[in-house]
DRENBA-709826 format. One record per residue: residue in three letters; x, y, z of N, C-alpha, C, O in turn. Coordinates in steps of 0.1 Angstrom, whole numbers, plus 5000, padded with zeros to 4 digits. Each point is the difference from the previous one (the first is absolute). Example, Ala and Ser with C-alpha at 12.3 -4.5 7.8 and 13.67 -1.06 7.14 Angstrom:
<rs>
  nufi  n.px  n.py  n.pz  ca.px  ca.py  ca.pz  c.px  c.py  c.pz  o.px  o.py  o.pz
   ALA  5132  4943  5078   4991   5012   5000  5009  5012  5000  5010  5000  5007
   SER  4986  5011  4986   5009   5011   5000  4992  5011  5008  5005  5011  5001
</rs>
This chain:
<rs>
  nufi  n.px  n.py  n.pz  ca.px  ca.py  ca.pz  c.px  c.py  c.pz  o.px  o.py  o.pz
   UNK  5008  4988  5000   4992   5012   5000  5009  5012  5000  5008  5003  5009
   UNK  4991  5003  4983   5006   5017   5001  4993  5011  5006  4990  5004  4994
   UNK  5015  5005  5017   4997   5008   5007  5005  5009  4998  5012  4998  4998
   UNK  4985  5017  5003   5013   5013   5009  5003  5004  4989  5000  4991  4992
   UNK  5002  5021  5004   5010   5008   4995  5011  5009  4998  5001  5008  5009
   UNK  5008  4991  4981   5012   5002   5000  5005  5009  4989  4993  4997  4990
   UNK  5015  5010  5008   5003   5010   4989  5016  4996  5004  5008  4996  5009
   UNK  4991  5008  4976   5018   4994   4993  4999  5006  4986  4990  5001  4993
   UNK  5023  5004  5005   5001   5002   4988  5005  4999  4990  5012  5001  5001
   UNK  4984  4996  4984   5003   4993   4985  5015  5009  5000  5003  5011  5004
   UNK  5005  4980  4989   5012   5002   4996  4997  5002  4986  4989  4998  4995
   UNK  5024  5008  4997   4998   5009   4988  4995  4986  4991  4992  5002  4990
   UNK  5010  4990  5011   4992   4984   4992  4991  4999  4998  4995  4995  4990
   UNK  4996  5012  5023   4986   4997   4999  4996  4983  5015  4990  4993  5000
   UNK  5021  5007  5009   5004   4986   5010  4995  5007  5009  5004  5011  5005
   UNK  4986  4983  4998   4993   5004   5019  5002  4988  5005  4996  4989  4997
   UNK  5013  5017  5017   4996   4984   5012  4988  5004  5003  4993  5010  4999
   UNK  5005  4972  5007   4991   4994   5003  5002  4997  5016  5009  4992  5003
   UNK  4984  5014  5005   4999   4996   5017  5008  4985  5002  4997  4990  4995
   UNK  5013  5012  5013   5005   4983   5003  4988  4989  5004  5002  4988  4998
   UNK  4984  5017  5008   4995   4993   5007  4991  4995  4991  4992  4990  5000
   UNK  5010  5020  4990   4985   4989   4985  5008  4993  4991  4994  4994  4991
   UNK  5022  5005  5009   5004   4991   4992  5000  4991  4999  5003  4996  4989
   UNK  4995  4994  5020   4999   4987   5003  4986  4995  4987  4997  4991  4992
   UNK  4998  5022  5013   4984   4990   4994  4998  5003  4982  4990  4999  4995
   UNK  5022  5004  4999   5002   5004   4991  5007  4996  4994  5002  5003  4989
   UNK  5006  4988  5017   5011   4990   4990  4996  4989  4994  5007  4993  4992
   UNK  4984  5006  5010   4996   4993   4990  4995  5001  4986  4996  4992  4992
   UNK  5006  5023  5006   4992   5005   4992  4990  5012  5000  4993  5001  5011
   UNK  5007  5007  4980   4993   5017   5004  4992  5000  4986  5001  4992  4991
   UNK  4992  5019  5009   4995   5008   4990  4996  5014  5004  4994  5003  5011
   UNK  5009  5005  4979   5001   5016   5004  4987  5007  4988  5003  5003  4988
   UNK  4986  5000  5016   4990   5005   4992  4992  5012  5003  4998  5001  5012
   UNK  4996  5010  4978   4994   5009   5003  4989  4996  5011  4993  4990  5001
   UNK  5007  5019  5006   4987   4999   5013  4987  5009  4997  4999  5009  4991
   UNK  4991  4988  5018   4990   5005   4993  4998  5019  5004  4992  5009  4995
   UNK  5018  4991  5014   5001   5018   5006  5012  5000  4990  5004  4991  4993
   UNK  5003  5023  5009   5014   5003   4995  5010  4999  5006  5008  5007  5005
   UNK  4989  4978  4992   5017   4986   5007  4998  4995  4997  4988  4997  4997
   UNK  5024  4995  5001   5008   4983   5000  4992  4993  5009  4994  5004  5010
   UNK  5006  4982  4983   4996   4992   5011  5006  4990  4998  4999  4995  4989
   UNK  5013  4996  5023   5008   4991   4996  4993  4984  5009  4997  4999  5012
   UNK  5002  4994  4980   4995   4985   5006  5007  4987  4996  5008  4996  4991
   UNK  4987  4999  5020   5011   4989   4998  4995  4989  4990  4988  5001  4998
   UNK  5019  4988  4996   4998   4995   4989  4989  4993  5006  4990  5002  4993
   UNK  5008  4994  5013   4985   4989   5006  4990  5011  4999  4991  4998  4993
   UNK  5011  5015  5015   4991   5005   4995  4994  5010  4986  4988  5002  4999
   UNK  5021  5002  4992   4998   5002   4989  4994  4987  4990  4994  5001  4989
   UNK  5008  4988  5018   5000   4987   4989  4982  4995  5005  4993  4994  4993
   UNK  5004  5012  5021   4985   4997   5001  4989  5013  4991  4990  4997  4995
   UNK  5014  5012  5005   4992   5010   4994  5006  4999  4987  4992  5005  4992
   UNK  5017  4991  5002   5005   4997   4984  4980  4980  4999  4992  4997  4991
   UNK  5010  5000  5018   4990   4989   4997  4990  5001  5000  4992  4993  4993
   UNK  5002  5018  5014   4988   5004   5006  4993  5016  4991  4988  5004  5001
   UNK  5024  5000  4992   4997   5010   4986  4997  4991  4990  4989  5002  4994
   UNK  5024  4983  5003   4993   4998   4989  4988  4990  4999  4998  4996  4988
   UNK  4995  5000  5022   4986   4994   4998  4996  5012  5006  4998  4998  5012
   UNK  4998  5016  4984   4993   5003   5000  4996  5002  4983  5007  4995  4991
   UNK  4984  5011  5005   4989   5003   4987  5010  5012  4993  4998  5012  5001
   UNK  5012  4983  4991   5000   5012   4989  4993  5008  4991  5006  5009  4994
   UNK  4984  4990  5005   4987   5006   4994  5000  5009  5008  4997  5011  4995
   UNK  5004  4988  5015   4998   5014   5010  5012  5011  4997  5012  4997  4999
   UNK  4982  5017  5000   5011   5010   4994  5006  5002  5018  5011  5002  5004
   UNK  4980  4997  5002   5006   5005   5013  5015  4987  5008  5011  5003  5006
   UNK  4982  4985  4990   5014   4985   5003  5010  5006  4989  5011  5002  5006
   UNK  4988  5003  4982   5009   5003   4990  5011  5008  5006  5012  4996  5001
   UNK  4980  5021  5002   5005   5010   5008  5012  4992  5009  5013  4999  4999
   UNK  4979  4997  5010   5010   4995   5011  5010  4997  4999  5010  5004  5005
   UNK  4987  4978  4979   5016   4989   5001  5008  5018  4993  5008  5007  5007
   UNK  4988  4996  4985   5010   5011   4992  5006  5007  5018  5010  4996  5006
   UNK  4982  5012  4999   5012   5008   5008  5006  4990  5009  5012  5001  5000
   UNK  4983  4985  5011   5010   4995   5004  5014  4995  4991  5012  5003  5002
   UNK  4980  4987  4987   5016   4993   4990  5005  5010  4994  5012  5002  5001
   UNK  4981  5007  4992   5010   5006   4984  5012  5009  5013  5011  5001  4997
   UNK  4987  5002  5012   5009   5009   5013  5002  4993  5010  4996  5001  5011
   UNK  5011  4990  4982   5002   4986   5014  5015  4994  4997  5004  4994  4989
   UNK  5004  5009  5020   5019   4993   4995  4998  4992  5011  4993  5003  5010
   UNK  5014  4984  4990   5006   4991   5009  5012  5007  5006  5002  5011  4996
   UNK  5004  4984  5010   5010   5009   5011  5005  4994  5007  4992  4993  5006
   UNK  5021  5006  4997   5010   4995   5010  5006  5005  5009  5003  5012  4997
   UNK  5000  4984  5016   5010   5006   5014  5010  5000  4992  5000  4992  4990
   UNK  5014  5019  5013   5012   4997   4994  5003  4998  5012  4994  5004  5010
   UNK  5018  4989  4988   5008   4997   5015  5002  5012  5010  5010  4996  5007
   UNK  4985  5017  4996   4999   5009   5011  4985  5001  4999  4996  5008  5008
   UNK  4995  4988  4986   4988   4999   5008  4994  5009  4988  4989  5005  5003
   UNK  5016  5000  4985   4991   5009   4992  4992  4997  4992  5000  4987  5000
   UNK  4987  5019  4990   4997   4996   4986  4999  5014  4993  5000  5011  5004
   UNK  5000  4986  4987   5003   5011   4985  4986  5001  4996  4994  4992  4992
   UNK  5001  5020  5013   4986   5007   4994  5004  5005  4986  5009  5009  5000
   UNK  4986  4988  4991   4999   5000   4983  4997  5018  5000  4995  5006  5009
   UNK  5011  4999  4977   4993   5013   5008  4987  5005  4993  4995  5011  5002
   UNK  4998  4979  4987   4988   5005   5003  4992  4990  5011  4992  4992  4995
   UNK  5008  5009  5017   4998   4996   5010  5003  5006  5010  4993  5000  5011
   UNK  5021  5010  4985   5003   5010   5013  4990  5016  4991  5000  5011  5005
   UNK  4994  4986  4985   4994   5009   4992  4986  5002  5006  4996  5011  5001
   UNK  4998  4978  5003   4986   4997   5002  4998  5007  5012  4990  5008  5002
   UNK  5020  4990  5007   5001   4999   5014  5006  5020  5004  4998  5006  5010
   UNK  5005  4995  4981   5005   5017   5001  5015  4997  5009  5004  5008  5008
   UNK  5002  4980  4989   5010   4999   5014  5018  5005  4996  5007  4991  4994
   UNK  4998  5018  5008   5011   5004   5000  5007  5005  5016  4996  5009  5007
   UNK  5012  4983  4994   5008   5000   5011  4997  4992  5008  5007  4989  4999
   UNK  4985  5011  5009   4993   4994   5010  4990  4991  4997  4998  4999  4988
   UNK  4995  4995  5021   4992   4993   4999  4995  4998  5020  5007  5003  5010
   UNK  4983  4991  4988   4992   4996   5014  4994  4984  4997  4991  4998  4992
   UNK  5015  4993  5015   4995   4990   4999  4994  4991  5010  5006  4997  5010
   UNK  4975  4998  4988   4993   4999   5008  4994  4989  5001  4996  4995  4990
   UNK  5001  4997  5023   4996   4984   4999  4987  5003  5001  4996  5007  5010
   UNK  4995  4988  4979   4990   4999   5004  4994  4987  5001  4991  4997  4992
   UNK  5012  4995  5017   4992   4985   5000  5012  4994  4990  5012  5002  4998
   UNK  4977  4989  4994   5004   4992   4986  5012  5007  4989  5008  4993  4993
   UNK  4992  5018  5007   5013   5005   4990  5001  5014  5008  4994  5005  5010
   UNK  5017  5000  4981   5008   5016   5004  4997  5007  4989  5001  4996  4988
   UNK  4994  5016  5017   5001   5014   4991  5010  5005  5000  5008  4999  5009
   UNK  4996  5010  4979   5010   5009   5001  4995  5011  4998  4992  4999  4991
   UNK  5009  5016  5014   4996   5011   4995  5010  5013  4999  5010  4999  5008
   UNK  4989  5010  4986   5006   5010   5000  4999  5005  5011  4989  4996  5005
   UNK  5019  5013  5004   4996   5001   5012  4992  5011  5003  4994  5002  5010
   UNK  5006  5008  4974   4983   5011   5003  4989  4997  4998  4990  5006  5002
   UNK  5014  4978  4990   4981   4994   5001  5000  4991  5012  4989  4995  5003
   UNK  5021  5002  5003   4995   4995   5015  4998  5007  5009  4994  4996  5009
   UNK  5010  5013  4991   4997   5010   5012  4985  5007  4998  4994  5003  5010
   UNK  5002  4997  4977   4986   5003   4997  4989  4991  5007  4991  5006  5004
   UNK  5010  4978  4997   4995   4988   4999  5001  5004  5019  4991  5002  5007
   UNK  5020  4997  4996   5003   5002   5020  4987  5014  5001  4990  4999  5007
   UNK  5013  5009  4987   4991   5015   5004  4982  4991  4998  4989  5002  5006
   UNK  5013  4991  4983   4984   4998   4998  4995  4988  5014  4990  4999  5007
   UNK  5023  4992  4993   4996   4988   5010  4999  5012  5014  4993  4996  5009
   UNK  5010  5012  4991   5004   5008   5019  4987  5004  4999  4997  5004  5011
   UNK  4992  4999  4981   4986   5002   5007  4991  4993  5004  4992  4994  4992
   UNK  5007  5006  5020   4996   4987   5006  4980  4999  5005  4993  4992  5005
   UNK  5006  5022  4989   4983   5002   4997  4997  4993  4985  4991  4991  5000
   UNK  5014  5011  4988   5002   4995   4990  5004  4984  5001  4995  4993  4991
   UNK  5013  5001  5017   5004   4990   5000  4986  4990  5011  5000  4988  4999
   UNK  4993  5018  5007   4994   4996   5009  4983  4996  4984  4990  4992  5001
   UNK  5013  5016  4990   4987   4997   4993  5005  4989  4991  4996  4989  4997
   UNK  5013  5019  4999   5007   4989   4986  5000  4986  5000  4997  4993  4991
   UNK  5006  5004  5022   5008   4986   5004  4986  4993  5004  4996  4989  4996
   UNK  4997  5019  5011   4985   4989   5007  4998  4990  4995  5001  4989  5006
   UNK  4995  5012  4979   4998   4989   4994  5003  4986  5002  4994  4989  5000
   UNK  5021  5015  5004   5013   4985   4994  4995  4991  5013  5004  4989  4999
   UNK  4989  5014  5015   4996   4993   5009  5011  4998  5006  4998  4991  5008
   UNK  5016  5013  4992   5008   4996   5014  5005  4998  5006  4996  4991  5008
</rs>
């Protein structure tokens, strides 16, 4: 499970470390894809490989299933630890993401976000109202 966030920042390559404490769960295998906010979303091969199964039985006839496979695969790189713990954001990927220099990187459950750190700081300002947060959330029951 990935938790907590952490900012680090891309070397002129385009190489962001990765937290020592999520690498373990990532040697096995990664994938680095547009997210549905403005960020990265990096998952591990088990879990890229359940929603790679579960897109394609769904109904291509649907323009909306279409939509989807296009933004997760056509913006989707496989990705490796290098031996100090990095991976190489492609740069239309560090494009999508607005990310130059820095980055913030965030556990959320099942995979990590990456964001620029003035669209995370946006996302922290929206999560800190906690009248807004008290309606939004009701739903989810828990």
């Amino acid at each position: 499970m990935f938790l907590g966030q952490y900012r680090h920042t891309l070397d002129e390559k385009g190489r962001l470390t990765i937290p020592a404490r999520f690498r373990d769960e990532l040697a096995a295998g990664a994938y680095l894809t547009q997210g549905f906010d403005r960020n990265l979303r990096l998952l591990t091969q088990a879990a890229f490989e359940a929603i790679f199964a579960r897109l394609s039985a769904m109904n291509t006839t649907d323009p909306v299933t279409r939509e989807l496979r296009r933004l997760l695969f056509a913006n989707a790189t496989q990705v490796e630890l290098d031996r100090v713990g990095r991976i190489l954001i492609p740069q239309f990927l560090r494009q999508v993401a607005g990310l130059d220099g820095e980055a913030v990187i965030v556990g959320v459950g099942e995979s990590i976000e990456i964001w620029s750190p003035t669209a995370w700081d946006e996302q922290v300002a929206r999560l800190s109202n906690v009248d807004a947060n008290s309606q939004r959330f009701a739903e989810l029951d828990l």
